[in-house]
DSSP file (Angstrom, degrees, kcal/mol; ACC not computed):
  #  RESIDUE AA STRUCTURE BP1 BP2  ACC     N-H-->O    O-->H-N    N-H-->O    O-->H-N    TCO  KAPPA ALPHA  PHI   PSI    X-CA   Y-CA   Z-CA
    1    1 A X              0   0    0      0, 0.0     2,-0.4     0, 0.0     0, 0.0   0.000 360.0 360.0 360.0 160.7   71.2   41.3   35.2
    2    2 A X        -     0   0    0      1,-0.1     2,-0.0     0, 0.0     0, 0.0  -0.781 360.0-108.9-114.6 138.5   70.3   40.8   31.4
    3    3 A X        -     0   0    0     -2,-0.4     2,-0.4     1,-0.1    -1,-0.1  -0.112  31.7-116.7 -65.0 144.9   67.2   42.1   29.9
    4    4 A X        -     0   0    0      1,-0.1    58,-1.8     2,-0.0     2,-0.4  -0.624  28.3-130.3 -79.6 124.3   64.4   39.4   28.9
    5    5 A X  E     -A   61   0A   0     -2,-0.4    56,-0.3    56,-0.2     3,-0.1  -0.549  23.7-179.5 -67.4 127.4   63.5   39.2   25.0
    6    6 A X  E     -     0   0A   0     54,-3.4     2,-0.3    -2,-0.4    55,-0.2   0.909  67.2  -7.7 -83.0 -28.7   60.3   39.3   24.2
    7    7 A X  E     -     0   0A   0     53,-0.4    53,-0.8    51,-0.1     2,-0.6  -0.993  45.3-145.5-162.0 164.0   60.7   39.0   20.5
    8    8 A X  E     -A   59   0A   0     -2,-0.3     2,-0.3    51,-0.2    51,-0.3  -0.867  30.8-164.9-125.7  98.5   63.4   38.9   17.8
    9    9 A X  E     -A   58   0A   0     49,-2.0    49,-1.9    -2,-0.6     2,-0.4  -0.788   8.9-161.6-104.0 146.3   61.9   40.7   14.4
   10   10 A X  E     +A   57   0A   0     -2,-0.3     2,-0.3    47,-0.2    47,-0.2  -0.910  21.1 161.4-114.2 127.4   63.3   40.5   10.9
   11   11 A X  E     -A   56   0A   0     45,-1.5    45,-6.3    -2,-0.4     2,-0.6  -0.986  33.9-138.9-131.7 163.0   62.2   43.0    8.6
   12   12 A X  E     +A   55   0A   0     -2,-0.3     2,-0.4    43,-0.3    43,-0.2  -0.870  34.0 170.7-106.2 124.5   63.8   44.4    5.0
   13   13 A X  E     -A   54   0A   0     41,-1.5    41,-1.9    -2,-0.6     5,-0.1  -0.952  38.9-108.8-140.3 134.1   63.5   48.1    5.0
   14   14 A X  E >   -A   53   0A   0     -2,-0.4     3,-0.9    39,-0.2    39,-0.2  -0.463  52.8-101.4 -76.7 143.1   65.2   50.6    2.3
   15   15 A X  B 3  S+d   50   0B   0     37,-1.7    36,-0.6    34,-0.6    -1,-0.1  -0.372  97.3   9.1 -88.2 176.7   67.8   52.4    4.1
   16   16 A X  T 3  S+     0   0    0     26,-0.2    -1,-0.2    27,-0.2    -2,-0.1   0.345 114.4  91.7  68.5   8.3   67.7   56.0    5.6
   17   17 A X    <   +     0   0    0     -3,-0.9     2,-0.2     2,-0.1    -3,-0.2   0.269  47.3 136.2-117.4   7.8   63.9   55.6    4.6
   18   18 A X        +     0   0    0     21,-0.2     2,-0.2    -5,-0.1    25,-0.1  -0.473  25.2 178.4 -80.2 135.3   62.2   54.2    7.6
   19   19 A X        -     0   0    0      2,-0.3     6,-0.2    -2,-0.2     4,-0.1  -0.667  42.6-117.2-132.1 161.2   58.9   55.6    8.6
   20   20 A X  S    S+     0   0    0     -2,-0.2     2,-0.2     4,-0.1     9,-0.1   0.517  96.2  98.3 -86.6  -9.5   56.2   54.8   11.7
   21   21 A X  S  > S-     0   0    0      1,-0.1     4,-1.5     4,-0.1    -2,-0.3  -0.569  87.2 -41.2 -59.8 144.0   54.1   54.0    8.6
   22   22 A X  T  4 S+     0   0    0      1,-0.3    -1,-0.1     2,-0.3    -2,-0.1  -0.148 120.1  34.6 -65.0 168.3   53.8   50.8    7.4
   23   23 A X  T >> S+     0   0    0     -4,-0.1     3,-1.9    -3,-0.1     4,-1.0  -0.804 125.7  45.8 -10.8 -85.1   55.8   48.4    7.1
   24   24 A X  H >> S+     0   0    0      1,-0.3     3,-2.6    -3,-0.2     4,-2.2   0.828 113.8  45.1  -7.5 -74.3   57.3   49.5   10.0
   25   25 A X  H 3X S+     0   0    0     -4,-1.5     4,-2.1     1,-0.3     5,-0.3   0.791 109.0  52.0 -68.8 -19.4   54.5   50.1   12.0
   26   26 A X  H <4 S+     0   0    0     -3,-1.9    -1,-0.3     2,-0.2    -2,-0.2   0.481 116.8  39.1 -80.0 -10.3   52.7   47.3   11.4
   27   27 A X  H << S+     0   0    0     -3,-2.6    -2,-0.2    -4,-1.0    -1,-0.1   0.825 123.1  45.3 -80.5 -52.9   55.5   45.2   12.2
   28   28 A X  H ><>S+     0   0    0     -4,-2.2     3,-1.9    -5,-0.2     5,-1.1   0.846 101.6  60.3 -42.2 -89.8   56.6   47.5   15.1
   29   29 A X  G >X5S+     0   0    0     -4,-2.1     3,-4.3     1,-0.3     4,-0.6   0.814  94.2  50.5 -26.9 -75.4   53.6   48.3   16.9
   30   30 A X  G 345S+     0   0    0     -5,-0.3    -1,-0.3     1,-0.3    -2,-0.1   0.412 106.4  63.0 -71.1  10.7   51.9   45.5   18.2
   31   31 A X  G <45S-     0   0    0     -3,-1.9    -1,-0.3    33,-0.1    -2,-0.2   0.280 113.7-119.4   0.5 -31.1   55.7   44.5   19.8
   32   32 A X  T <45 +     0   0    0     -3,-4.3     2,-0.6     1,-0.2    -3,-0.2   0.669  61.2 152.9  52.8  30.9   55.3   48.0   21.8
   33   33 A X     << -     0   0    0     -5,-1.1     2,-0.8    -4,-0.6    -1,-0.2  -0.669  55.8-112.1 -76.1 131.9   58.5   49.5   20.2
   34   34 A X     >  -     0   0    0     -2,-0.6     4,-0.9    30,-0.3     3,-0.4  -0.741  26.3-152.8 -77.9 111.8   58.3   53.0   20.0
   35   35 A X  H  > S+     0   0    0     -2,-0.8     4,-2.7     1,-0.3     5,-0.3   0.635  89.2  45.2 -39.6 -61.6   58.0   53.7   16.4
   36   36 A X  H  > S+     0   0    0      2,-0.2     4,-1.8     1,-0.2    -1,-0.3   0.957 109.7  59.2 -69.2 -59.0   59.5   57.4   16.3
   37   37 A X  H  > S+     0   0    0     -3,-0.4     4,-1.3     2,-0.2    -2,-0.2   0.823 114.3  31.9  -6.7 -75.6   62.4   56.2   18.5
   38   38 A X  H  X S+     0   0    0     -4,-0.9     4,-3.5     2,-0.2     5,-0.3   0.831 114.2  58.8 -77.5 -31.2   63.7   53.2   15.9
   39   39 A X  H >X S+     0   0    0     -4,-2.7     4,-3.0     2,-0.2     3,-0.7   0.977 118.3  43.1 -38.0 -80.2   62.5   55.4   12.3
   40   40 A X  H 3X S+     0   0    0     -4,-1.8     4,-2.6    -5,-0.3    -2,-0.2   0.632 119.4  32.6 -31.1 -59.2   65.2   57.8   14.2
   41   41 A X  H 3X S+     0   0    0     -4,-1.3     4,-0.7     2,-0.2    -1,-0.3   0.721 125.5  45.9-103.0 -32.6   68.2   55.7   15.5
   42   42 A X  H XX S+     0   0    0     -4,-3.5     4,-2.6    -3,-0.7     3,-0.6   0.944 112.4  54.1 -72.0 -52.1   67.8   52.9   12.0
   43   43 A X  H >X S+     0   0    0     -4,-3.0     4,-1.1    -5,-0.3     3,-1.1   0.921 114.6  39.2 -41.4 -60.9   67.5   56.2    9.5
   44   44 A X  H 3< S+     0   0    0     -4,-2.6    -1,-0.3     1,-0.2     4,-0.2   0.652 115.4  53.3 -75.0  -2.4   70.7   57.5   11.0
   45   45 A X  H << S+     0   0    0     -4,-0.7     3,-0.3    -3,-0.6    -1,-0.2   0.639 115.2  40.2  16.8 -59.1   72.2   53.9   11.1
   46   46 A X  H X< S+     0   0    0     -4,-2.6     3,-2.7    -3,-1.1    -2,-0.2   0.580  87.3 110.2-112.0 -22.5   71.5   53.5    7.5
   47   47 A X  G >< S+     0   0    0     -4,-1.1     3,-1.0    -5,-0.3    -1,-0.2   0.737  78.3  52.5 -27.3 -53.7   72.6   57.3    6.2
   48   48 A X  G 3  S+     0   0    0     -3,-0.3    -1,-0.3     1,-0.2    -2,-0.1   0.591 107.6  46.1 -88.4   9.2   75.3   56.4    4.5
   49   49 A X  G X  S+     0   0    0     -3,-2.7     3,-1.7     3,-0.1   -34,-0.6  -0.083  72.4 173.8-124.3  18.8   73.8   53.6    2.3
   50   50 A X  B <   +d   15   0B   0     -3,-1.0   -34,-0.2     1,-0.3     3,-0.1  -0.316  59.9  30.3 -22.1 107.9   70.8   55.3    1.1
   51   51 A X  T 3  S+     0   0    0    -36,-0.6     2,-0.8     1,-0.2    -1,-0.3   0.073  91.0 106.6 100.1  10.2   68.9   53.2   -1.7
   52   52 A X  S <  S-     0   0    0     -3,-1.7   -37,-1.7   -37,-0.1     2,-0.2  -0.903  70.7-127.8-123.6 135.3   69.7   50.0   -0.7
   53   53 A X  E     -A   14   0A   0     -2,-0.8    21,-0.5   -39,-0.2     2,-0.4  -0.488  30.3-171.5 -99.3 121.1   67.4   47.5    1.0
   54   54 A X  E     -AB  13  73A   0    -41,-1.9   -41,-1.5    -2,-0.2     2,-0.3  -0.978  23.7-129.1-137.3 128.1   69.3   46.2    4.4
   55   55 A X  E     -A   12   0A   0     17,-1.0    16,-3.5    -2,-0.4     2,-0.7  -0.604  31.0-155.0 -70.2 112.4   67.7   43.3    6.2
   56   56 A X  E     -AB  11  70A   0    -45,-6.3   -45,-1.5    -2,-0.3    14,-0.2  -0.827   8.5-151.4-128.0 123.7   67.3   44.3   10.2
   57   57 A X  E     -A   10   0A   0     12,-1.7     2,-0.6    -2,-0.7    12,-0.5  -0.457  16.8-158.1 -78.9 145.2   67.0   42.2   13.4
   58   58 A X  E     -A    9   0A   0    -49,-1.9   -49,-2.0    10,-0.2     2,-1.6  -0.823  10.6-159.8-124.9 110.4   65.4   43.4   16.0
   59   59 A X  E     -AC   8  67A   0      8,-2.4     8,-0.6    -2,-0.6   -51,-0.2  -0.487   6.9-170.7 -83.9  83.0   65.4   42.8   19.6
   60   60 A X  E     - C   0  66A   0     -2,-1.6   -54,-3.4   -53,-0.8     2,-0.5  -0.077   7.1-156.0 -55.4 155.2   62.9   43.5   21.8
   61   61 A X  E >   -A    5   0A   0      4,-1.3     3,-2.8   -56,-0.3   -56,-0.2  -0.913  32.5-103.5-139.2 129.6   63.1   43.3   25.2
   62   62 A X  T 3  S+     0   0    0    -58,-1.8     2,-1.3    -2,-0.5    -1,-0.1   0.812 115.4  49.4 -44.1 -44.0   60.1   42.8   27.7
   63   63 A X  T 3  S-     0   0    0    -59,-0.2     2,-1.0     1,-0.1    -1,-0.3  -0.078 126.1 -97.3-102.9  54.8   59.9   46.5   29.0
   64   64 A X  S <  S+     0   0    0     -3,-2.8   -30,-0.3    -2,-1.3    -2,-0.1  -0.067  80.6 125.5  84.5 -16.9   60.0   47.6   25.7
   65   65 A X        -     0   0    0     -2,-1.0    -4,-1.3    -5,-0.1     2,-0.2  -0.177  35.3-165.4 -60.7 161.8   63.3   48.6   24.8
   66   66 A X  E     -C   60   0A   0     -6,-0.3     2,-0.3    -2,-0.1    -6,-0.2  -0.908  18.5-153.7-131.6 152.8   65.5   47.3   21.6
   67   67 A X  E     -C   59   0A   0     -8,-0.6    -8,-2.4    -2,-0.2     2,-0.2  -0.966  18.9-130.8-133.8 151.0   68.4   46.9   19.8
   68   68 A X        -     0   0    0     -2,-0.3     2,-0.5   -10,-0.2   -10,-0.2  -0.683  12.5-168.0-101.9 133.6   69.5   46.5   16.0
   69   69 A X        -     0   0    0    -12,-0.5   -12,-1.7    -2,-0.2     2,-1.0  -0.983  12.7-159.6-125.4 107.0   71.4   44.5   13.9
   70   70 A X  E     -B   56   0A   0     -2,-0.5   -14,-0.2   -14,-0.2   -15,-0.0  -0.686  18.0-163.4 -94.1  91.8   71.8   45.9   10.4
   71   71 A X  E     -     0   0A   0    -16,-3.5   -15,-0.1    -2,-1.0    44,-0.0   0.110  37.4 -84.5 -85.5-149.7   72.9   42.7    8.0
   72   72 A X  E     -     0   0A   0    -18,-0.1   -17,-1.0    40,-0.1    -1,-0.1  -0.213  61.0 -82.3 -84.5-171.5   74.4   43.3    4.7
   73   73 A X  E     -B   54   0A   0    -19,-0.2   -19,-0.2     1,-0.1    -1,-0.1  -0.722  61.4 -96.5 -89.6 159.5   71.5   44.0    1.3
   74   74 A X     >  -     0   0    0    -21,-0.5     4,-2.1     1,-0.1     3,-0.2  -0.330  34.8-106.8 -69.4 168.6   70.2   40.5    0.1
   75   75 A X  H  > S+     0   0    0      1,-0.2     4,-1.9     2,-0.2     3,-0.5   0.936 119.9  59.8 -56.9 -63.0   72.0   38.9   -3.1
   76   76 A X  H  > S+     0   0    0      1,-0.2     4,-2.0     2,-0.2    -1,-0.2   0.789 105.7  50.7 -16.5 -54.4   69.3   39.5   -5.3
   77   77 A X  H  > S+     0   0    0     -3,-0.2     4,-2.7     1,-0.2    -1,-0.2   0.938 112.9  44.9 -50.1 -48.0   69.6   43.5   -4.5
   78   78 A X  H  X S+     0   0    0     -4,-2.1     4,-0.9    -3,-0.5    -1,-0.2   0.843 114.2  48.7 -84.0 -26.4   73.1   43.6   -5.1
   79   79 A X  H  X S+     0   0    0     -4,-1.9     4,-0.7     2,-0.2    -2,-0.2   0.922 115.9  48.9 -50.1 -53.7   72.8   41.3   -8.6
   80   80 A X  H  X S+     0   0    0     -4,-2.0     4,-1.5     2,-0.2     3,-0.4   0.895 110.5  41.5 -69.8 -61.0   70.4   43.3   -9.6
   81   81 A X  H  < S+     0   0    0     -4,-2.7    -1,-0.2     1,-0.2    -2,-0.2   0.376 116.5  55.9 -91.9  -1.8   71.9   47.0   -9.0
   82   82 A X  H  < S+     0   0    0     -4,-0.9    -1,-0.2    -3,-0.1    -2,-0.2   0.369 117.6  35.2 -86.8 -12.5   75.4   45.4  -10.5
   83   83 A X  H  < S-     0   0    0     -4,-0.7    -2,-0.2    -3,-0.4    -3,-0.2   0.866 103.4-128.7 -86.5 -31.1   73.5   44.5  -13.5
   84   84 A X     <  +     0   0    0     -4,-1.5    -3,-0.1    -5,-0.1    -4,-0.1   0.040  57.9 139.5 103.8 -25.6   71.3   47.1  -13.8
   85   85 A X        -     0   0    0     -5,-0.2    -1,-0.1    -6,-0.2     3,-0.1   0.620  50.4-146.5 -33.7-176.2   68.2   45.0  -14.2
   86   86 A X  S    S-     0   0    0      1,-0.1     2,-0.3     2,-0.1    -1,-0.1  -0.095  84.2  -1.9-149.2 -10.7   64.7   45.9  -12.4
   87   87 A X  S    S-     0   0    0     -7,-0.1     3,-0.1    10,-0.0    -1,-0.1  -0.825  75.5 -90.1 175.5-179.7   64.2   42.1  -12.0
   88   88 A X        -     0   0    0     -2,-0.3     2,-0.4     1,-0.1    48,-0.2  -0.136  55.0 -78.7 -81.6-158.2   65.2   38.6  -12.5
   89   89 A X    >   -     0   0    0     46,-1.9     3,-1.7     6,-0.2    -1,-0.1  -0.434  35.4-154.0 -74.5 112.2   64.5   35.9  -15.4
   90   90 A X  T 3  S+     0   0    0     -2,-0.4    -1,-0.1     1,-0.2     3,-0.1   0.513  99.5  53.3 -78.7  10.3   60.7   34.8  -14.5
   91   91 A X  T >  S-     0   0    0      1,-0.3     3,-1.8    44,-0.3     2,-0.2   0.113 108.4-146.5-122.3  21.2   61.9   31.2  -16.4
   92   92 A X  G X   -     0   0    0     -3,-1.7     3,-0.6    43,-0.2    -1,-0.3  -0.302  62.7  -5.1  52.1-129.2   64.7   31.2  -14.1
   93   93 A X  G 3  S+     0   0    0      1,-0.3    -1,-0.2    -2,-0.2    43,-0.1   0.535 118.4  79.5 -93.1  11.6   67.9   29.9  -15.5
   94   94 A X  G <  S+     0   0    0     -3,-1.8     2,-0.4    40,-0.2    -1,-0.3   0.249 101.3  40.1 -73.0   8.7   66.3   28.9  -18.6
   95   95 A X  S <  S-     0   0    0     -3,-0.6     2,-0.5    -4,-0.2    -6,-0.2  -0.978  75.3-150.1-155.0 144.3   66.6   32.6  -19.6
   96   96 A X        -     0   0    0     -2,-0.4    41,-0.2     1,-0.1     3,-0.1  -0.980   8.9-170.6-142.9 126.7   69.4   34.6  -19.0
   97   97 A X        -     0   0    0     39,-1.4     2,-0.3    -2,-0.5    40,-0.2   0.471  64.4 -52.6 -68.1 -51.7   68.8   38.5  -18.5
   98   98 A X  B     -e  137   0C   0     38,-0.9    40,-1.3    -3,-0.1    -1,-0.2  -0.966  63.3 -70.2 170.9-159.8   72.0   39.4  -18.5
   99   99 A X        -     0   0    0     -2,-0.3     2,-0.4    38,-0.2    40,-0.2  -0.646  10.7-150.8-123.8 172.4   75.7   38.9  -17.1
  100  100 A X        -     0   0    0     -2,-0.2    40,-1.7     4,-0.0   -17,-0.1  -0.960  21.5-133.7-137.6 133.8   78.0   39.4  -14.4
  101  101 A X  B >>  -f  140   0D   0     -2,-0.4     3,-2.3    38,-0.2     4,-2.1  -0.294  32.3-110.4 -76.4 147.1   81.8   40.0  -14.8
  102  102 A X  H 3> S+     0   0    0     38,-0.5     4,-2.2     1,-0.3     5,-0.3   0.995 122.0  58.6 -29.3 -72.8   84.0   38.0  -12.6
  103  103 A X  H 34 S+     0   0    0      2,-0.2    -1,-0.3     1,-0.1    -2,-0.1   0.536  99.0  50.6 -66.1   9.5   84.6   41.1  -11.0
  104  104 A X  H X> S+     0   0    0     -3,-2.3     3,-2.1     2,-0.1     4,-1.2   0.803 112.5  60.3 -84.5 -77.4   80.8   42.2   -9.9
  105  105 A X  H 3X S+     0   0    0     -4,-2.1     4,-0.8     1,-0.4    -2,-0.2   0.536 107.2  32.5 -52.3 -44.2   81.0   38.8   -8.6
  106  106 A X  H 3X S+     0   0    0     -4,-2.2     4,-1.4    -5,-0.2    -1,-0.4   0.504 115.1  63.1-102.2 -12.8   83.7   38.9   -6.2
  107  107 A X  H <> S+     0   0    0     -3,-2.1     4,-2.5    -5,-0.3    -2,-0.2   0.927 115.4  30.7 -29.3 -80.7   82.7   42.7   -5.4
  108  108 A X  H  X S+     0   0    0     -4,-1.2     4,-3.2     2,-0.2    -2,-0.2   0.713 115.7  59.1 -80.1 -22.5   79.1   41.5   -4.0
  109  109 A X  H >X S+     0   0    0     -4,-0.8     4,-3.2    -5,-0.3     3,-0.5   0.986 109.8  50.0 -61.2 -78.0   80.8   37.8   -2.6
  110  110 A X  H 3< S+     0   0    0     -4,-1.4     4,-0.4     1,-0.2    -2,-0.2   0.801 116.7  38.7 -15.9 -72.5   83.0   40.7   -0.6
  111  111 A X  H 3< S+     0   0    0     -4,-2.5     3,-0.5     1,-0.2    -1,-0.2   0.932 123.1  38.9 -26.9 -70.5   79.7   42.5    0.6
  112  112 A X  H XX S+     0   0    0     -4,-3.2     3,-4.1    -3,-0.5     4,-0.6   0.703  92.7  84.8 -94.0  -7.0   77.8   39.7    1.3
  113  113 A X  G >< S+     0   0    0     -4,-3.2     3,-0.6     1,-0.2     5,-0.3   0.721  81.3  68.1 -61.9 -23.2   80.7   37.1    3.0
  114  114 A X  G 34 S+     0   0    0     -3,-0.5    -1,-0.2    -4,-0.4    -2,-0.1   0.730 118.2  25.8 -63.8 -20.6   80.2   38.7    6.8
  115  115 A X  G <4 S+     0   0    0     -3,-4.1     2,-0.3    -4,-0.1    -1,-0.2   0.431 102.0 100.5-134.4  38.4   76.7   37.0    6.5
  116  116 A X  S << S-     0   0    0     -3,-0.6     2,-0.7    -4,-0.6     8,-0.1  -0.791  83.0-108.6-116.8 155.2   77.1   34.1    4.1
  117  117 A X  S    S+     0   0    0     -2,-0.3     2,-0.2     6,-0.1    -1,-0.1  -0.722  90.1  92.2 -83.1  52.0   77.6   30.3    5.1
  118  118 A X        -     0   0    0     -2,-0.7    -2,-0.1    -5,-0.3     6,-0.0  -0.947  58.8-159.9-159.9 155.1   81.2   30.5    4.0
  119  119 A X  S    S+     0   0    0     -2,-0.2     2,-0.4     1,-0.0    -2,-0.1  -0.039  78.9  56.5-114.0  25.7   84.9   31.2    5.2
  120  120 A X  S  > S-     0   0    0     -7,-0.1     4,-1.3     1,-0.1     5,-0.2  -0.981  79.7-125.0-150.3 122.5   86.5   32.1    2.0
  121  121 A X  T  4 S+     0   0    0     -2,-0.4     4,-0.2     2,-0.2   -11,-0.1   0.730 113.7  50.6 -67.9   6.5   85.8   34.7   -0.6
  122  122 A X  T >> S+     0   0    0      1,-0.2     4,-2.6     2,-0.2     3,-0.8   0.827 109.7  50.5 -89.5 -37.9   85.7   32.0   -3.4
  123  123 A X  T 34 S+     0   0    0      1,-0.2     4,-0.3     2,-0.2    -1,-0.2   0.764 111.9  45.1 -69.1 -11.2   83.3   30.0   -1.3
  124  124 A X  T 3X S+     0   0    0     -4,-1.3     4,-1.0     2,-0.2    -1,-0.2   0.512 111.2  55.3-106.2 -20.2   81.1   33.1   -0.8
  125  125 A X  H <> S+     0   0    0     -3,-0.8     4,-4.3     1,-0.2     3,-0.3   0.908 106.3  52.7 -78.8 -45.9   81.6   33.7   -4.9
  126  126 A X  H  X S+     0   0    0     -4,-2.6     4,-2.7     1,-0.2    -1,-0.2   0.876 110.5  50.2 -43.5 -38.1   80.1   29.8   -5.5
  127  127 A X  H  4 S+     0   0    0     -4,-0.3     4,-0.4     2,-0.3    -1,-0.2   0.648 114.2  35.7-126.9 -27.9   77.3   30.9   -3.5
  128  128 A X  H >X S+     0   0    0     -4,-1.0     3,-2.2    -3,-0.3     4,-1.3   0.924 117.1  60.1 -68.2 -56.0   76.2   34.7   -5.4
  129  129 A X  H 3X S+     0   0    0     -4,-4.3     4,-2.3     1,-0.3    -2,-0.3   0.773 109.3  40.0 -41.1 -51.2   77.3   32.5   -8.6
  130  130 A X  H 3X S+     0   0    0     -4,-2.7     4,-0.9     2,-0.3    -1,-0.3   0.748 117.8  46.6 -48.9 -49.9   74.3   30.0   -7.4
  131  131 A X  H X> S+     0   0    0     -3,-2.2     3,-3.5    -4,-0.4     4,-0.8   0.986 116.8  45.4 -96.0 -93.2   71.9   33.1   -6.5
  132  132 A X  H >X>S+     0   0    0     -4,-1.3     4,-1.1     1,-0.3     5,-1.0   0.539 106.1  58.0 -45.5 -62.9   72.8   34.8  -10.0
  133  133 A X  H 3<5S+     0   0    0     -4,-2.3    -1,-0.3     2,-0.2    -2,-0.2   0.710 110.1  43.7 -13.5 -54.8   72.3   31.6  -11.8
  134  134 A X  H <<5S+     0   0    0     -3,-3.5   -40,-0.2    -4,-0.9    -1,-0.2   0.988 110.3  57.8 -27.0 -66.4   68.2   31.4  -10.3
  135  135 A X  H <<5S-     0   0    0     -4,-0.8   -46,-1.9    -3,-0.6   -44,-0.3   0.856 125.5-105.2 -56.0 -64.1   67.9   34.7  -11.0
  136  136 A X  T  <5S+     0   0    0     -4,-1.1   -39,-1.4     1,-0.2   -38,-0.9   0.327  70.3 144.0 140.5  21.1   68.7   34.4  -15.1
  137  137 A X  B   < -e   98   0C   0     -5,-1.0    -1,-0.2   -41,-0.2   -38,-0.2  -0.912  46.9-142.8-115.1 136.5   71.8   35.7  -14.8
  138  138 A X        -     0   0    0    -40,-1.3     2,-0.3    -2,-0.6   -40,-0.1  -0.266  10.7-154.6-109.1 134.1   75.0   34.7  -16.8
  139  139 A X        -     0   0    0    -40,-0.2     2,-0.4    -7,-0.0   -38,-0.2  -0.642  28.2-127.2 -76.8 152.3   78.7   34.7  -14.8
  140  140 A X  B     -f  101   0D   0    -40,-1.7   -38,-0.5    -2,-0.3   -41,-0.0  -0.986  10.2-133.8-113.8 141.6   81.2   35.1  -17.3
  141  141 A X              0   0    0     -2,-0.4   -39,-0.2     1,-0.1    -1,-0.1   0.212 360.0 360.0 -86.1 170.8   83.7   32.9  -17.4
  142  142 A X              0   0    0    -41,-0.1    -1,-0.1   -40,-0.1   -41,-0.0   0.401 360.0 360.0 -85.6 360.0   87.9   34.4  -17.8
């Protein structure tokens, strides 16, 4: 027979870095996850992607147990750590911050397409282009 959810939690947590502190715990806790448990089993999860901030479902399950879903880093992260930046345009696309080569672009489309709205990497490229465009950052054209 299949286990009841009690609750489905989204958090963004830098990988290999998860602690029973908050966030975490504060997210965590009052859920009844054991803390020490998920730090353990997301940290080694997440080992090989060390600095990068990966969005994770959680399922909880009435007698207390869980499971994980690790999704891809948001678009912003990955704009940002193929530009180099430390943030975006605060005037939006009225200011542009800097650029992103065609090839960045179809790089992070690649990345992000298992959890983007799209079936195609060119539709998944429209759809960082959109995200980098917010942000203040320039595609460059061929």
């Amino acid at each position: 027979m299949a286990k009841e959810i009690s609750k489905v939690i989204k958090i963004q947590i830098e990988a290999g870095k998860a602690t029973p502190a908050p966030p975490v715990g504060t997210v965590l806790g009052p859920a009844g996850v054991n803390l020490q448990e998920f730090c353990t089993k997301y940290n080694d999860a997440t080992r090989d992607k060390m600095g990068d901030v990966l969005p994770v479902e959680i399922t909880v399950y009435e007698d207390r147990s869980f499971d994980f879903v690790i999704k891809t880093p948001p678009t912003p992260f990955l704009i940002k750590k193929a530009t180099g930046i430390k943030k975006g345009s605060t005037k939006g696309a009225n200011e542009t911050v800097a650029k992103l080569s065609k090839e960045q672009l179809k790089q992070i489309a690649e990345t992000k397409l298992p959890d983007l709205n799209a079936y195609t990497v060119e539709d998944a490229m429209k759809i960082v282009a959109g995200t980098a465009k917010n942000m203040g950052v320039a595609v460059e054209e061929d």
